[in-house]
N, C-alpha and C positions, 0 to 999 in steps of 0.2 A: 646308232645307225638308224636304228627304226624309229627313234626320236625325230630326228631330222628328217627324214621322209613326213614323219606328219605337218613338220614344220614349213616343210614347203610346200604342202598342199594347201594350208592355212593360207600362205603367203599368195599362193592362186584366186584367192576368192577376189572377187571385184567386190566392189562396194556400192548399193543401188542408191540413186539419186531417188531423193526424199521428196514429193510433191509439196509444193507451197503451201502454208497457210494450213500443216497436215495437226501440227498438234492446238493450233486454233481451234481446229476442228473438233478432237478429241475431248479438247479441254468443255468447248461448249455441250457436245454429249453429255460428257460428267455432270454437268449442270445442271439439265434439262432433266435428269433420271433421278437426280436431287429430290428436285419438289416433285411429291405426293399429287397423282393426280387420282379425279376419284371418277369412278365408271358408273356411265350414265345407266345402267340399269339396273346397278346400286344404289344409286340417287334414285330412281323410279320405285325399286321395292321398299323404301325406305320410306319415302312419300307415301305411297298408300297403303303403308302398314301403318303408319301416324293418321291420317284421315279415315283408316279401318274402324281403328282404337277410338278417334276423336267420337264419332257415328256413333260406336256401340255406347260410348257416355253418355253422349245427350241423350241413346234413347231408353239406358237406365234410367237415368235422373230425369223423364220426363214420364216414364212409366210409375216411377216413384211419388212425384206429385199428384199424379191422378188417382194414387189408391187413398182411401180415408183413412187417414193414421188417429186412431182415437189415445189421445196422453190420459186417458180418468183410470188413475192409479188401480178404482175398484174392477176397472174391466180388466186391465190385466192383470190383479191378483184371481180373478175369477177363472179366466183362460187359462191360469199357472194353477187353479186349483189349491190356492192360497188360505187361507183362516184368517180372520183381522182380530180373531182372540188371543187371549195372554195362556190361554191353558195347553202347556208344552205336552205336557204329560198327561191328561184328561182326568185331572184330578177330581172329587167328587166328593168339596167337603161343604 
């Protein structure tokens, strides 16, 4: 009994008219949300985190060049407090 009571309320319900062109619509959504779009102030921190980095290189590697790199092996065993002798042990024969 109380089956049927539902059954005819179900059978109440109209049915709503579907707007044209509705799951065109839906379907092109889908779409659009697909591809990856990327935000501009993303792109903007990203950019001048790269030209940050770029800046601080050149101005190692140009402060680099202007110091005087001396390669004479004797300066820097001298600065390392190096020995150019053979006597490991300071023998004394």
């Amino acid at each position: 009994m109380e089956l049927e009571k539902n059954l005819e309320l179900f059978k109440k319900i109209e049915k709503l008219e579907v707007p044209p062109f509705l799951f065109a619509k839906v379907m092109h959504e889908f779409e659009q949300r697909k591809t990856p779009k990327l935000v501009k102030s993303l792109s903007w921190t990203l950019a001048l985190a790269a030209s940050l980095l770029l800046i601080l290189n050149v101005s190692v590697w140009i402060k680099m060049n202007n110091q005087k790199t001396s390669s004479d092996i004797k300066t820097l065993a001298n600065s390392l407090e190096l020995g150019n002798n053979n006597n490991f042990y300071h023998d004394q024969n």
